[in-house]
C-alpha positions in Angstrom: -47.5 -0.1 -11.1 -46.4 2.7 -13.2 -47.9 2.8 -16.5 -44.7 5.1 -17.6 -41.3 3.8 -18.4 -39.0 5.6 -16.2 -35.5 7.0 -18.3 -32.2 8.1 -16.8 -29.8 9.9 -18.2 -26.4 9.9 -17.3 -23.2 11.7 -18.0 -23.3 14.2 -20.9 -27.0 13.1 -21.6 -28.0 14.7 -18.0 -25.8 17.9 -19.1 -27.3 18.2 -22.4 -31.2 17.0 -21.3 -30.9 19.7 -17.9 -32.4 16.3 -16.1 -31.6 13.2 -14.4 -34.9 11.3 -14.8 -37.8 11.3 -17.4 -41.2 10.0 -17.5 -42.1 8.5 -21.1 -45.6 7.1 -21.7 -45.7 3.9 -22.3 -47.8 4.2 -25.8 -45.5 3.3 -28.6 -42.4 2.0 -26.7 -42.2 -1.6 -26.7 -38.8 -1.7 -27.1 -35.3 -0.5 -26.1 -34.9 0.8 -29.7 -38.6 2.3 -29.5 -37.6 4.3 -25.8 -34.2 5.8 -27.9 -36.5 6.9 -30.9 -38.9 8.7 -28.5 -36.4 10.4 -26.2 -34.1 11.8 -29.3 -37.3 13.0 -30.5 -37.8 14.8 -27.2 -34.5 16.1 -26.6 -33.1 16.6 -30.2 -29.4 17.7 -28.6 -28.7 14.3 -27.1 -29.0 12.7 -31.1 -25.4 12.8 -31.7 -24.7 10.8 -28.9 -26.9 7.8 -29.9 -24.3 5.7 -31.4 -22.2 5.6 -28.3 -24.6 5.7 -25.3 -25.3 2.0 -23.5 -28.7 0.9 -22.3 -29.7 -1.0 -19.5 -33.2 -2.0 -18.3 -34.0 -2.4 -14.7 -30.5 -2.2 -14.3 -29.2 -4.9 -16.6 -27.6 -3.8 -20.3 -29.6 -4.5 -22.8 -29.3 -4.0 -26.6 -32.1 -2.2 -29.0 -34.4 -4.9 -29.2 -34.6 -5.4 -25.4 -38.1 -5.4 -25.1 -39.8 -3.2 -22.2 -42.9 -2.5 -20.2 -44.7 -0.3 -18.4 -43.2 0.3 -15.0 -39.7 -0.6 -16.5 -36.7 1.8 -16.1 -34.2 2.8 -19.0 -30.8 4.1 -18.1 -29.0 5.6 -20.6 
């Protein structure tokens, strides 16, 4: 098991982030809202976009408070 939550980006997220898939440590994500916060902070250019994007965890949506775990995949 993966002690990384695994993030997709889709769409213009992939355009703007120059990737398809990103490996975020686990430490200080707990939640959907937590994943967000990290990967804007990673990839600054995809912040506008935040208010529209739609999660999903392990392939179900979910909203912000969704909470996730290590292993876990968040497509966005």
């Amino acid at each position: 098991m993966s002690s990384d939550i695994t993030v997709r980006f889709f769409s213009v997220l992939k355009e703007r982030t120059g990737i398809g898939l990103y490996r975020l440590p686990v430490e200080g994500a707990k939640t959907v809202a937590d994943v967000e916060r990290l990967v804007v902070n990673t990839f600054p250019t995809i912040g506008p976009f935040a208010s529209t994007w739609r999660c999903a965890v392990n392939q179900e949506y979910a909203d912000s408070s969704a909470e996730v775990r290590p292993g876990d995949e968040v497509a966005l």
